[in-house]
DSSP file (Angstrom, degrees, kcal/mol; ACC not computed):
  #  RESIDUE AA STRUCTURE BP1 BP2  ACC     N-H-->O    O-->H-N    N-H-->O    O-->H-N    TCO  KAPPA ALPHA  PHI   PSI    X-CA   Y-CA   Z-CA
    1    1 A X              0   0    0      0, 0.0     2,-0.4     0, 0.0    30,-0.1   0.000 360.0 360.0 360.0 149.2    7.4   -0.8   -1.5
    2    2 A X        -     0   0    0     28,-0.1    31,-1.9     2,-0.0     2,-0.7  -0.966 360.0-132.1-135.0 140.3   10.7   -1.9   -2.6
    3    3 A X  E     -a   33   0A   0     -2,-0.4    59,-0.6    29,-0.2     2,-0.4  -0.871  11.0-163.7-124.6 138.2   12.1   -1.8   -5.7
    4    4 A X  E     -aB  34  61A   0     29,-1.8    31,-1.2    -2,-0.7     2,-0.3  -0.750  10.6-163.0 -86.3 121.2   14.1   -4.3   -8.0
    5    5 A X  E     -a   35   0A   0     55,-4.8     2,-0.6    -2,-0.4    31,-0.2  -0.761   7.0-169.1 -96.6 140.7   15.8   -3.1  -10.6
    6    6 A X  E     -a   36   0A   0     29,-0.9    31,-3.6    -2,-0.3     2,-0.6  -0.862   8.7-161.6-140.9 112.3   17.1   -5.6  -13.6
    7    7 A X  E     +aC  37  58A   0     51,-1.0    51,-6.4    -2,-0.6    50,-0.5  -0.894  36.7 136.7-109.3 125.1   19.7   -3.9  -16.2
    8    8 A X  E     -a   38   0A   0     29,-2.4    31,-2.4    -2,-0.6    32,-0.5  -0.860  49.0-107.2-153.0-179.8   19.6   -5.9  -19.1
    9    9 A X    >   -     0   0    0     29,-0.2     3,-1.2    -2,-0.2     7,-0.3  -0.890  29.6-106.1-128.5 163.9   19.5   -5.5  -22.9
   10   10 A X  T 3  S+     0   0    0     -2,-0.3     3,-0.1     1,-0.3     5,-0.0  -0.450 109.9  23.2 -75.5 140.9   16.7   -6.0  -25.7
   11   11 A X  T 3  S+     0   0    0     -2,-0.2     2,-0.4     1,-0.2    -1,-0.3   0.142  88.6 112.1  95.6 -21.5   17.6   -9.1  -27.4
   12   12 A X    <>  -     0   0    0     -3,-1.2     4,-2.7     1,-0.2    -1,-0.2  -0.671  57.4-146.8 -90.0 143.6   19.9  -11.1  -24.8
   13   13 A X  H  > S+     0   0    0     -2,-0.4     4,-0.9     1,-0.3    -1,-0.2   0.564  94.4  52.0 -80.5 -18.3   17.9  -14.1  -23.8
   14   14 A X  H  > S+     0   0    0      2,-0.2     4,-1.2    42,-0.2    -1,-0.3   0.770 112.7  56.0 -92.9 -29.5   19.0  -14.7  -20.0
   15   15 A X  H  > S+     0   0    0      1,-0.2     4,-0.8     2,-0.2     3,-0.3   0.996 119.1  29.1 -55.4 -62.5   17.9  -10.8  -19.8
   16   16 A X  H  X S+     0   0    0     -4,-2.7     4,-1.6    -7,-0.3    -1,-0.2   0.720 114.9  58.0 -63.0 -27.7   14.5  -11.5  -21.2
   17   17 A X  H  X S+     0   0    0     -4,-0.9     4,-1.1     2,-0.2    -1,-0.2   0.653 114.8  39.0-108.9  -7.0   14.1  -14.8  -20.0
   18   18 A X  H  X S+     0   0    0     -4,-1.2     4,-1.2    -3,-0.3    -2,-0.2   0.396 108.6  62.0 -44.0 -34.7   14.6  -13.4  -16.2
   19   19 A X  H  X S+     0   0    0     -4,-0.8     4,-2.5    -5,-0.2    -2,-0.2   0.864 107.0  43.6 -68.9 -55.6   12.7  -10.7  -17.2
   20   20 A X  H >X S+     0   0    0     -4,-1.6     4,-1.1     2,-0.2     3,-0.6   0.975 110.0  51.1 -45.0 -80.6    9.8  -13.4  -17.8
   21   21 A X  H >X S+     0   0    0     -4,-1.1     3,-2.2     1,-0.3     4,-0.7   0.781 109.2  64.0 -41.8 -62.1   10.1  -15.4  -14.6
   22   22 A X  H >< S+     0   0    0     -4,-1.2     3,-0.6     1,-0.3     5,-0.4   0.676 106.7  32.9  34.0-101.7   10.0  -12.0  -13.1
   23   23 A X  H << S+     0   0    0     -4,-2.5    -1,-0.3    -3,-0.6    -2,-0.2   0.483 106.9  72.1 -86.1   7.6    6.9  -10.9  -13.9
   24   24 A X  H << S+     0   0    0     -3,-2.2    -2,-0.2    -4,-1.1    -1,-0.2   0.931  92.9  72.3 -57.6 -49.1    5.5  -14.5  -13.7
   25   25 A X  S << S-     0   0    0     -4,-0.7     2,-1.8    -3,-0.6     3,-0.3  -0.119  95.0-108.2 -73.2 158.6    5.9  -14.3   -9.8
   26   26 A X    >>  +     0   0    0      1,-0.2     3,-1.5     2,-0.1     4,-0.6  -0.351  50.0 157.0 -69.9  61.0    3.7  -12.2   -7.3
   27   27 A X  H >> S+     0   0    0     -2,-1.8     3,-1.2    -5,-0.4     4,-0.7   0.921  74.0  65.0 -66.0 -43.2    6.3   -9.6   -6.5
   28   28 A X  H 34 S+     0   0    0     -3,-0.3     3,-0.4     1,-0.2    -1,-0.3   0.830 100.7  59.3 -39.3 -30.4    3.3   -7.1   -5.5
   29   29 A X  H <4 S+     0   0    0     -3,-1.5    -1,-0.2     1,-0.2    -2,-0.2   0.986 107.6  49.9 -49.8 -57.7    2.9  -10.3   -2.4
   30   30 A X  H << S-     0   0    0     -3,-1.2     2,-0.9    -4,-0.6    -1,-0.2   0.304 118.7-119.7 -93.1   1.4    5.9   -9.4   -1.7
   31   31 A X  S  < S+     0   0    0     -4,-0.7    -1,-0.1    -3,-0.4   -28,-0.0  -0.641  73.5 132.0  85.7 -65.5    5.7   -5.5   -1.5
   32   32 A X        -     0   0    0     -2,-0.9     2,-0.3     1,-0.1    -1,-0.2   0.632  42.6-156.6 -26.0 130.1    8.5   -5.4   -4.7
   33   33 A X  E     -a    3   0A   0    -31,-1.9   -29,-1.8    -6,-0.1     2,-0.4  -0.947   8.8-149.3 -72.9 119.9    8.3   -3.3   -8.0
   34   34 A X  E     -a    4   0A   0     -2,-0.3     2,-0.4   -31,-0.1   -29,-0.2  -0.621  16.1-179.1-111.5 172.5   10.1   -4.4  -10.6
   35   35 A X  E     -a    5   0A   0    -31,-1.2   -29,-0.9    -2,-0.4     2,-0.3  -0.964  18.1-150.4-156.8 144.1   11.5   -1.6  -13.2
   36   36 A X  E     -a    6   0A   0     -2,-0.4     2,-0.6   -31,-0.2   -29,-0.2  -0.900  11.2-167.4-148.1 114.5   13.5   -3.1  -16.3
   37   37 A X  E     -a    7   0A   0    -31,-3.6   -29,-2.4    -2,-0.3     2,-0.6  -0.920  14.6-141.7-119.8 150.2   16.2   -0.9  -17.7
   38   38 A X  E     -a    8   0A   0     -2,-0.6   -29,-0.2     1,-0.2     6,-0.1  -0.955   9.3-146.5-109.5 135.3   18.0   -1.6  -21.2
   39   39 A X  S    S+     0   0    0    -31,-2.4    10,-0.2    -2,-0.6    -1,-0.2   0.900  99.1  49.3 -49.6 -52.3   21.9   -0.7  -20.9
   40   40 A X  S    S+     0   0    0    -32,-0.5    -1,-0.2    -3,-0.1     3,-0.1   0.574  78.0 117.1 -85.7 -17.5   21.3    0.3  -24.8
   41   41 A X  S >  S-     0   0    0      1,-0.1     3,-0.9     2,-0.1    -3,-0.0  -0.329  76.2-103.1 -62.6 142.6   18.5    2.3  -24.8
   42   42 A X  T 3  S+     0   0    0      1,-0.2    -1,-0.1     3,-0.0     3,-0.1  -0.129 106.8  31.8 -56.4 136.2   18.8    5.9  -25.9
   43   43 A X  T 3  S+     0   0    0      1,-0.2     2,-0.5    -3,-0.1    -1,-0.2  -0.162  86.6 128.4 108.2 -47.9   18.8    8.3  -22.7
   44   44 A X  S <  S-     0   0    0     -3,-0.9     5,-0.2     1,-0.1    -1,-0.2  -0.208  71.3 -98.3 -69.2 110.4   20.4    5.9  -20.5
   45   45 A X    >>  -     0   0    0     -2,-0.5     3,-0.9     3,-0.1     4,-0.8   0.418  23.3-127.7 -29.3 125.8   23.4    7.0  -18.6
   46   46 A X  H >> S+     0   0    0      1,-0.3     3,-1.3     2,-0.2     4,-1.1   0.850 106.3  61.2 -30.4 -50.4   26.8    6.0  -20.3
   47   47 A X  H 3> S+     0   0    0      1,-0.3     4,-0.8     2,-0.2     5,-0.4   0.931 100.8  48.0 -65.7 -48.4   27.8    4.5  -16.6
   48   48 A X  H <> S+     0   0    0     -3,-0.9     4,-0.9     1,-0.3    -1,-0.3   0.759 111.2  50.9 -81.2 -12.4   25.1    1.9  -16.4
   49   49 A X  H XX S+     0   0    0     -3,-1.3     4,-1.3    -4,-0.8     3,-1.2   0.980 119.9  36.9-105.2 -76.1   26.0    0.9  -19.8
   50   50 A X  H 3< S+     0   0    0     -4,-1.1    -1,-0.2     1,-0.2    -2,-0.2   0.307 119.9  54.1 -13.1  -7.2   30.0    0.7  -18.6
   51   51 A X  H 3< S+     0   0    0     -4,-0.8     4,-0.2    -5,-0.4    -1,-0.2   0.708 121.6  16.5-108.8 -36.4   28.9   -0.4  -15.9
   52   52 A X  H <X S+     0   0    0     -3,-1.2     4,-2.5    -4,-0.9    -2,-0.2   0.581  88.0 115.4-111.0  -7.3   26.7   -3.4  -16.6
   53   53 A X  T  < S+     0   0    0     -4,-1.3    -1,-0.1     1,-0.2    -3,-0.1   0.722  89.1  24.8 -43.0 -43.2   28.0   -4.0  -20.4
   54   54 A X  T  4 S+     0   0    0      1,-0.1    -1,-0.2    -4,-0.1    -2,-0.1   0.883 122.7  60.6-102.9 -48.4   29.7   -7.7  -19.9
   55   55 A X  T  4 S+     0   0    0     -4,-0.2     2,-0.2   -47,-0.0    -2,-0.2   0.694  78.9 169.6 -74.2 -27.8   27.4   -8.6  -16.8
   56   56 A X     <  +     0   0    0     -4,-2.5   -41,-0.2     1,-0.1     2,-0.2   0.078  50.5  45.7  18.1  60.4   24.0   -8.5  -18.0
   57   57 A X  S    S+     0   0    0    -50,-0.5   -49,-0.2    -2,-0.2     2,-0.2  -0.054  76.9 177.7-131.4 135.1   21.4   -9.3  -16.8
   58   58 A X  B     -C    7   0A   0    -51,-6.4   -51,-1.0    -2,-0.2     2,-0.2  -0.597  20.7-143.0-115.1 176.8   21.7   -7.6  -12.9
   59   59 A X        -     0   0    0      7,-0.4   -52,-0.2   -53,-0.2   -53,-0.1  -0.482  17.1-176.4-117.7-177.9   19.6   -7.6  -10.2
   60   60 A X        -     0   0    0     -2,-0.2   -55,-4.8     5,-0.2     2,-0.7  -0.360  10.5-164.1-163.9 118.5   19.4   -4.7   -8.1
   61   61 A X  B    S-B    4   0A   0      3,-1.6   -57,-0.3   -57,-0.3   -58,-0.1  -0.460  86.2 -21.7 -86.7  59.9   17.1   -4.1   -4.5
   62   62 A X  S    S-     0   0    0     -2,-0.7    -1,-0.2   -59,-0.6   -58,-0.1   0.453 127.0 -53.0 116.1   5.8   16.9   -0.5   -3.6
   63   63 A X  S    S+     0   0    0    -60,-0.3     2,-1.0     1,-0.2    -1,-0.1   0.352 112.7 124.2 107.6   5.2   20.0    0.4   -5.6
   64   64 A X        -     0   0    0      1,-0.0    -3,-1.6     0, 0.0    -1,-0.2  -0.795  66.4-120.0-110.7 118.8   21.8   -2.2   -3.8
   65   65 A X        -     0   0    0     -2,-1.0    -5,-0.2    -5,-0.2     2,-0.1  -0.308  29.9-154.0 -29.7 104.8   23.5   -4.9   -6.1
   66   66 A X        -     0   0    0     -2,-0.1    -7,-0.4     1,-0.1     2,-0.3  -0.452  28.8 -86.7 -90.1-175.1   22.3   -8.9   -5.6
   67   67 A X        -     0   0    0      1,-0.1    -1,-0.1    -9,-0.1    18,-0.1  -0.700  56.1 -88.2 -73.0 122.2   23.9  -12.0   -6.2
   68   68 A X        -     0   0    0     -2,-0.3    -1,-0.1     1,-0.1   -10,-0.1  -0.122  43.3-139.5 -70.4 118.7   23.6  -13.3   -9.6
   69   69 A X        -     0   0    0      1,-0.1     2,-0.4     2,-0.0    -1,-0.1  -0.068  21.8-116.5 -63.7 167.0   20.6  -15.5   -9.7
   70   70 A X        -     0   0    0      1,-0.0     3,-0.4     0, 0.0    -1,-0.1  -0.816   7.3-135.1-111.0 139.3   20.9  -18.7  -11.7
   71   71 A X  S    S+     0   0    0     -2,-0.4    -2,-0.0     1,-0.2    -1,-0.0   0.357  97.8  76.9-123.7  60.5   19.2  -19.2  -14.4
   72   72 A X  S    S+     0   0    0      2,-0.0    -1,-0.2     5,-0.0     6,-0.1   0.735  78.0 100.4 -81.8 -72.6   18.4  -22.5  -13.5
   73   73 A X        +     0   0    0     -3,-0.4     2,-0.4     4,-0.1   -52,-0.1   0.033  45.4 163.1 -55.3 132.3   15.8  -21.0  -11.1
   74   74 A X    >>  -     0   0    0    -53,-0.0     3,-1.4     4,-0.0     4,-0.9  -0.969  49.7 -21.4-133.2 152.8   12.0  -20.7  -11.9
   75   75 A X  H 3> S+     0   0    0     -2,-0.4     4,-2.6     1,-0.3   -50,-0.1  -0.111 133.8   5.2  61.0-117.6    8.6  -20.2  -10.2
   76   76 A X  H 3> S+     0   0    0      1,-0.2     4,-1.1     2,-0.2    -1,-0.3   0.684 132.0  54.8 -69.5 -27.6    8.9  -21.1   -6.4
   77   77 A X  H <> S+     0   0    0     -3,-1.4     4,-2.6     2,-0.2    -1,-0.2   0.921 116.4  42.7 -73.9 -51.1   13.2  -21.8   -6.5
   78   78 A X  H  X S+     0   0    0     -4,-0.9     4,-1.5     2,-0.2     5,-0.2   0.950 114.9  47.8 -67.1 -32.2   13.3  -18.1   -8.0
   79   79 A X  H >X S+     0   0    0     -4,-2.6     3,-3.4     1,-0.3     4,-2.5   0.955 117.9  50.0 -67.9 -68.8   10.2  -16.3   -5.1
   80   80 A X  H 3< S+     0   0    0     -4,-1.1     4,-0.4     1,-0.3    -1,-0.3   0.466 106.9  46.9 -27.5 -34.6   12.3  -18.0   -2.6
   81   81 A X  H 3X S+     0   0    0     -4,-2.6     4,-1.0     2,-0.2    -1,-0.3   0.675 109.9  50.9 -67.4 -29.8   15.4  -16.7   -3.8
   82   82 A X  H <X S+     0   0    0     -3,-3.4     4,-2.2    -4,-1.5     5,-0.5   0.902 108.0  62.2 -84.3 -55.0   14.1  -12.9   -4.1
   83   83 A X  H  X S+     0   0    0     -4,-2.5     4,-0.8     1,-0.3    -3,-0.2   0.879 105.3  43.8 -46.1 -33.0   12.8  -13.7   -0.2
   84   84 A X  H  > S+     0   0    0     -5,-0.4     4,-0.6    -4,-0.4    -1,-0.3   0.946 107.0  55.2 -58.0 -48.7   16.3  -14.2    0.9
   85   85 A X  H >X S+     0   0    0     -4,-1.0     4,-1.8    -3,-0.5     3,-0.8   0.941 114.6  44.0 -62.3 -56.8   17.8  -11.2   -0.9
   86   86 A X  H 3< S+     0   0    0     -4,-2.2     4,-0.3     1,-0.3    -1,-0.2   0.585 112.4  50.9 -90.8   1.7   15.0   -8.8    1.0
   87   87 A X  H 3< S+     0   0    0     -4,-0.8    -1,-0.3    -5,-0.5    -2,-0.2   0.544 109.6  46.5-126.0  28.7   15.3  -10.1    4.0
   88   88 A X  H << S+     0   0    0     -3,-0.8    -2,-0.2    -4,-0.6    -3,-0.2   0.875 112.7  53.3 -71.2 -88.3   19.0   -9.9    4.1
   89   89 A X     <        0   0    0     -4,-1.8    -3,-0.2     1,-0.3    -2,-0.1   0.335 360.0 360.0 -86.2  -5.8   18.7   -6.7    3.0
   90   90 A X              0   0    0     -4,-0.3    -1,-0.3    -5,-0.2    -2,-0.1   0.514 360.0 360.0 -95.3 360.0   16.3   -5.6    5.7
């Protein structure tokens, strides 16, 4: 199983509305997890919060950074996009 990471924050709207499309798709099809971190939440290490503060909302496959989806993309543009990403990365 492979897991997608998205560091984002409560309240920004391309975070959440990525966040949505998300879990609209069948990532389970696709072997994928998705695990949803907030930058702001209490407990969460200072660096991802430096790290991710201006860039919001990120993708990340296995720890490995992707290329910032557009967020343009929905339904079948967006599964299709995630299919590229893992099988580059594989």
């Amino acid at each position: 199983m492979n897991q997608l990471t998205l560091y984002g924050r409560a309240g920004c709207c391309l975070c959440e509305g990525l966040e949505s499309r998300l879990r609209a798709l069948d990532l389970l099809g696709l072997s994928i997890e998705l695990t949803v971190i907030d930058i702001d939440a209490p407990g969460t290490p200072q660096e991802l919060k430096a790290r991710y503060d201006l860039e919001v909302p990120v993708l990340a496959l296995d720890g490995s950074e992707l290329p910032r989806v557009s967020p343009r993309l929905t339904g079948e543009g967006l599964l299709n996009w995630l299919q590229r990403c893992l099988s580059t990365a594989l």
